[in-house]
Each structure stands twice: as structure tokens, then as C-alpha cells.
C-alpha positions as CSV (number, residue, x, y, z in Angstrom):
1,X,26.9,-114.9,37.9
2,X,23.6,-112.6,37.4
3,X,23.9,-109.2,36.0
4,X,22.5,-106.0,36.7
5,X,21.0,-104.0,33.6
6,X,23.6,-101.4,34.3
7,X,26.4,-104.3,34.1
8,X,24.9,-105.5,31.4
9,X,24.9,-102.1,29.3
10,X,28.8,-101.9,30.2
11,X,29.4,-105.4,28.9
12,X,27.7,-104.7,25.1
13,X,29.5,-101.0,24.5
14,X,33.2,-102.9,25.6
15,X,32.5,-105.3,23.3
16,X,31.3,-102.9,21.1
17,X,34.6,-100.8,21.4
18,X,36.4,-104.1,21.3
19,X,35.9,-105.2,18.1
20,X,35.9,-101.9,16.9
21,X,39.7,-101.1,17.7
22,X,40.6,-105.0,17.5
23,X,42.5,-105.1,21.0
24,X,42.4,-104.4,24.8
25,X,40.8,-101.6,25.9
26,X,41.6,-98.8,28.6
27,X,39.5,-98.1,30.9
28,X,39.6,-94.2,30.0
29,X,38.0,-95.3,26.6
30,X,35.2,-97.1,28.0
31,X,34.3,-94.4,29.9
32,X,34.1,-92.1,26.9
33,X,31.9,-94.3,24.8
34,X,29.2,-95.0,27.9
35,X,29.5,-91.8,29.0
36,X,30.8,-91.8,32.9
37,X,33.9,-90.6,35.1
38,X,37.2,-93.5,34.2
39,X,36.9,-94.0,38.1
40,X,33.5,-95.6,37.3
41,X,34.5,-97.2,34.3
42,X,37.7,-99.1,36.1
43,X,35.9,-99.9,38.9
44,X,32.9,-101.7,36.7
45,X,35.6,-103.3,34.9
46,X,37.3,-104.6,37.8
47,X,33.9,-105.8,39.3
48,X,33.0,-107.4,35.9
49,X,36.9,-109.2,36.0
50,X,35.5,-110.7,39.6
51,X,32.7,-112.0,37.8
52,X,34.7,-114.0,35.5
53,X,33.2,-111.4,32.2
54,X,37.1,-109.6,31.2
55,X,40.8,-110.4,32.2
56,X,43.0,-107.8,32.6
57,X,46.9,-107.1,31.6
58,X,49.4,-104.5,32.1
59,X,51.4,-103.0,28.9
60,X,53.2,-100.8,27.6
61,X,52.1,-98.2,25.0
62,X,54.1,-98.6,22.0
63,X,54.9,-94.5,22.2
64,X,57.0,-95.6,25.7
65,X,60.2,-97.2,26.6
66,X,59.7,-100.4,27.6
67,X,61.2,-100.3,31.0
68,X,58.5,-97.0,31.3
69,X,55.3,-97.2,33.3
70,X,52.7,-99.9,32.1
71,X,48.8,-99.3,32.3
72,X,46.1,-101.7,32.2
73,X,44.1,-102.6,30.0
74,X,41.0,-104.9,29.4
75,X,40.0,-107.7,27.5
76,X,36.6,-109.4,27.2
77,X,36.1,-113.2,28.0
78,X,34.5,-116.2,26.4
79,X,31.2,-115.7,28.9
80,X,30.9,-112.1,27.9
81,X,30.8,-112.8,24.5
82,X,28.6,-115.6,25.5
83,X,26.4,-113.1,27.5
84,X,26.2,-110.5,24.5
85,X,24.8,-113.5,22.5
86,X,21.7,-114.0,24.5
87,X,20.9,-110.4,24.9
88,X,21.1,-109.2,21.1
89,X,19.4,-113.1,20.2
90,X,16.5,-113.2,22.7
91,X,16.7,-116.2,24.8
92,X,12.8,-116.1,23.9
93,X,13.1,-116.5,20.2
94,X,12.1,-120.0,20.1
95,X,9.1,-119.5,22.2
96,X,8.2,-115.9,21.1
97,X,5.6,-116.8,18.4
98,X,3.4,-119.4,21.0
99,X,3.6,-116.4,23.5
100,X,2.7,-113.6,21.0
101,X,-0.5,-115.8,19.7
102,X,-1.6,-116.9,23.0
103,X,-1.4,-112.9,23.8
104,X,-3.3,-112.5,20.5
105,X,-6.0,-115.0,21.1
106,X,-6.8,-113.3,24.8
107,X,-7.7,-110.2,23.4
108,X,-9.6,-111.4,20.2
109,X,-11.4,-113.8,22.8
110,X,-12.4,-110.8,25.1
111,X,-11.3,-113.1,27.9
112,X,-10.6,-110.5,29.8
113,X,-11.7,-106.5,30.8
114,X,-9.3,-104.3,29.3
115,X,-7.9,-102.9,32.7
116,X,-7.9,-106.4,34.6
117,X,-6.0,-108.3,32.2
118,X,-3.1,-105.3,32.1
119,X,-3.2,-105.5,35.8
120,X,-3.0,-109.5,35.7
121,X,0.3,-109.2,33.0
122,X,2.0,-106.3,35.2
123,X,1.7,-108.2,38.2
124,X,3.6,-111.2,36.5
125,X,6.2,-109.5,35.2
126,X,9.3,-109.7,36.6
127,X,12.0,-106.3,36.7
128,X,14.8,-108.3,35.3
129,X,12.8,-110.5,33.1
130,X,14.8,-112.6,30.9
131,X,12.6,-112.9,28.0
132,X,13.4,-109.6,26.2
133,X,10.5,-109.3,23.1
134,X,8.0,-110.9,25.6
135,X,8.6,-108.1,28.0
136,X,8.8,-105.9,25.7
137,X,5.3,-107.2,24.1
138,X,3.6,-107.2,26.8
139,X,4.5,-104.1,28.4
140,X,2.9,-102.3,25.0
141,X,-0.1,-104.4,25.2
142,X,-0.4,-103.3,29.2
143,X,-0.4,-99.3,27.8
144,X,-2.4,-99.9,25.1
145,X,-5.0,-101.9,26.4
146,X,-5.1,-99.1,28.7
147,X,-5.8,-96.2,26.5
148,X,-9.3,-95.0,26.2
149,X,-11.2,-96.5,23.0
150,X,-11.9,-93.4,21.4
151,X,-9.4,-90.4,22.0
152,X,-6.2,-92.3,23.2
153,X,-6.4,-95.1,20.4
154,X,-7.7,-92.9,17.5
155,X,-4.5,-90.9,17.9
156,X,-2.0,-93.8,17.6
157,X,-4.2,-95.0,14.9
158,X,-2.7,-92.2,13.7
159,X,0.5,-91.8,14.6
160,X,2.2,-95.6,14.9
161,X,3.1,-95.6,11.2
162,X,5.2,-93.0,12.2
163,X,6.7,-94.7,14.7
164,X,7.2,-98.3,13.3
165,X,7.8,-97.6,9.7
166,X,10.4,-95.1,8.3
167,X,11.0,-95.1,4.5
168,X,10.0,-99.0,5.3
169,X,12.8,-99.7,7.8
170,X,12.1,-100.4,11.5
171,X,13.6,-97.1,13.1
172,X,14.9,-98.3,16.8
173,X,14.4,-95.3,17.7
174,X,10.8,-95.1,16.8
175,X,10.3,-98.3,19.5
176,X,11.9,-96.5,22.2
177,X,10.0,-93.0,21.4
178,X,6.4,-95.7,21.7
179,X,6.6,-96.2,24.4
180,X,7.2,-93.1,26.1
181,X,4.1,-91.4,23.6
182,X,1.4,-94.7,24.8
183,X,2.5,-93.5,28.9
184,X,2.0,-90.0,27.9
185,X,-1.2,-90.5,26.0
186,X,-2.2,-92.6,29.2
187,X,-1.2,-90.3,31.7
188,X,-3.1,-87.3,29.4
189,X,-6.5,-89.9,29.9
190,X,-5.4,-89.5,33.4
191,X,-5.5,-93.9,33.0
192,X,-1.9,-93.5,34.6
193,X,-0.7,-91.5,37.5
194,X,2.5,-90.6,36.6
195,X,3.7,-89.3,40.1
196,X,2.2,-92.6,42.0
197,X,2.0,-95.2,39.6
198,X,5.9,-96.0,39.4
199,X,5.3,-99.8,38.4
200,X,4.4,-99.1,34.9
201,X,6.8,-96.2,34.8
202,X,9.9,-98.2,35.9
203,X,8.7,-100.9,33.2
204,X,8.5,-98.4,30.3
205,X,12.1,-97.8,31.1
206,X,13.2,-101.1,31.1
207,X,11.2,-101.7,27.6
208,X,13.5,-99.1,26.1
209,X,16.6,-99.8,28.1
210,X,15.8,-103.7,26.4
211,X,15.6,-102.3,23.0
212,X,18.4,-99.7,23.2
213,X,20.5,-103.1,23.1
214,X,18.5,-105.0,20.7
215,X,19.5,-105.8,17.4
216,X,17.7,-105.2,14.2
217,X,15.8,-108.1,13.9
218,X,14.3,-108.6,17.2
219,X,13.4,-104.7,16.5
220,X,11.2,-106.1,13.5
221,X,9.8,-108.6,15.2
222,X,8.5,-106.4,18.2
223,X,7.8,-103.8,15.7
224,X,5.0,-106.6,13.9
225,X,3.9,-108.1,17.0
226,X,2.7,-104.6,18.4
227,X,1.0,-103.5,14.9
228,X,-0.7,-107.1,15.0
229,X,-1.8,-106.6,18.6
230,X,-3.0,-102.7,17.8
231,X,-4.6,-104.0,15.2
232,X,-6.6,-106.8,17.4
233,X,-7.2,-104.0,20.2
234,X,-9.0,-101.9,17.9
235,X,-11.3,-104.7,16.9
236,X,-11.8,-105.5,20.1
């Protein structure tokens, strides 16, 4: 059954909390680690059991008698783990190369204005789009093509070492601070509207809500594919 981000988030920190205590959960826990009331966290558990993601079971903590007062507790299932694997792999990985290059030869080919081809890739992107570095890619190529060629661009000439390179490690966190630095330099050029032009704004979210979750490598690879497209933008 389809997940929402939100369901999706819950689904990576209980495995995350799974493996990292090496047994069922309470819900109480899980509430703790993603940060929201234990009525929340039971009730997304219990809505995530529905969908066939955890099982739950009723035991007895080890500090009380047996015939005492059980509490339940959560376990994940084969399909969640299943899930996790195509969200920190990128169902895209085996296409991601052809679609980065045919990105790439678009822009060294001038086939398109600056502002019409970001409108044509925005419109064709999808809110739950499946193909996490594409969407991620192309969301950065949207803000960037966007930026004015002088003043906007000169500045993260400037400033995306900073961002994509630390001590020559791909900082995650650099990724997610991108994006929010491109919409601000666009919204400063006055290219983006930030009180009316909630399209690009929900999709900047979504591009860090992606990489919040992804794992290392796919971080690298997004990290290259954005200094290779900068690089082509500037050229252009």
C-alpha cells in the first residue's frame, strides 16, 4: 500500500530504533526519537500494522510479575524493511546516470531559455516522485537555472565548496542547507515569490525531506551531479 512522506519518515527512525535496541519497540520510544506526543506515535503504528509495515504483541516487562499488566510493543515487517531498502537505495540508481547526462546535454545544448526549461521540469514533477536523486537533481537545476547570471551565480560560485565539500566529505547537511540558500538567493533576485509561488517552495521541502533520509552514497552522487551541472550552467 502507498505511503505518505510522513509514514514513510516513521517507518526509517523505527527501524532505526530497531536495530539499535535489537527488539520490539514501545510506542513511547518511538515517539521520543521522532519527536511527537505517544498518542501520535501509537496511532501511526497502528495505522502502519493496517498496512501490513509492523505486527504487534503484548509482553511483559521483565521488571513485572508475569501475571502483571502487559503492554504492547512493535515489531517491523519483512515489507518495511523491504520499503527502507528502496528509499535509502534509490529506486533510480540504475537509471540515474542516462537521466543526469540527458539533463547535462540540455543545458550544454542551450535547448532551452533558462526560465522555460525550469518551468517545463517543475510542471513534470510529480509531489511524491519516486525517483529520489532525479528529484532531487532536478529540483537544484530548476533554482539554479533560475538565478541571475551575474549576482545570484557569482555567489554560489562562491560559496558551494562550502556546501558540498567539508574536510573532503559530503556533509548531508550541507545538501539540505543548498537548497534553502539557492530559494533564498532566488527570492533576494526577486526570480521567486516566496509568499505566492508555493510550487517551488513545497518542492524545496521535499528535496531535503528526500535527503534527510538518504544514505551516504546517494548524498555523493547528488552532491557530483549538482557541481557538474553548476559547472555546465556557468558555461552556459
Amino acid at each position: 500500500m502507498k505511503l505518505t512522506r510522513r509514514q514513510e519518515i516513521f517507518i526509517h527512525r523505527f527501524l532505526d530504533l530497531y536495530r539499535e535496541l535489537n527488539g520490539p519497540i514501545h510506542y513511547s520510544l518511538l515517539a521520543e526519537r521522532v519527536g511527537v506526543s505517544p498518542f501520535t506515535a501509537y496511532d501511526m503504528l497502528r495505522l502502519l500494522e493496517e498496512k501490513g509495515y509492523v505486527t504487534s504483541e503484548y509482553r511483559t516487562g521483565p521488571e513485572k510479575p508475569s501475571v502483571g499488566r502487559s503492554e504492547v510493543v512493535f515489531l517491523p515487517t519483512e515489507l518495511a524493511r523491504h520499503r527502507l531498502a528502496e528509499l535509502a537505495n534509490g529506486a533510480d540508481l540504475g537509471n540515474w546516470d542516462s537521466v543526469k547526462s540527458h539533463i547535462m546535454a540540455r543545458i550544454r545544448a542551450g535547448e532551452f531559455q533558462d526560465r522555460i526549461m525550469a518551468e517545463e521540469m517543475l510542471a513534470r514533477v510529480p509531489p511524491e516522485a519516486p525517483e529520489t536523486l532525479r528529484f532531487c537533481f532536478e529540483i537544484m537545476t530548476i533554482l539554479v537555472l533560475r538565478l541571475g547570471r551575474k549576482t545570484g551565480r557569482q555567489i554560489l560560485t562562491e560559496r558551494l565548496p562550502q556546501f558540498l565539500e567539508m574536510k573532503g566529505a559530503i556533509s548531508r547537511s550541507g545538501l539540505l542547507l543548498l537548497g534553502g540558500f539557492v530559494l533564498g538567493l532566488s527570492a533576494n533576485e526577486n526570480v521567486v515569490d516566496l509568499d505566492r509561488d508555493q510550487s517551488i517552495i513545497e518542492q524545496v521541502e521535499r528535496y531535503q525531506a528526500l535527503v534527510m533520509e538518504m544514505e551516504p552514497r546517494l548524498c555523493r552522487r547528488l552532491s557530483d551531479g549538482i557541481k557538474e551541472m553548476f559547472a555546465l550552467v556557468l558555461q552556459s
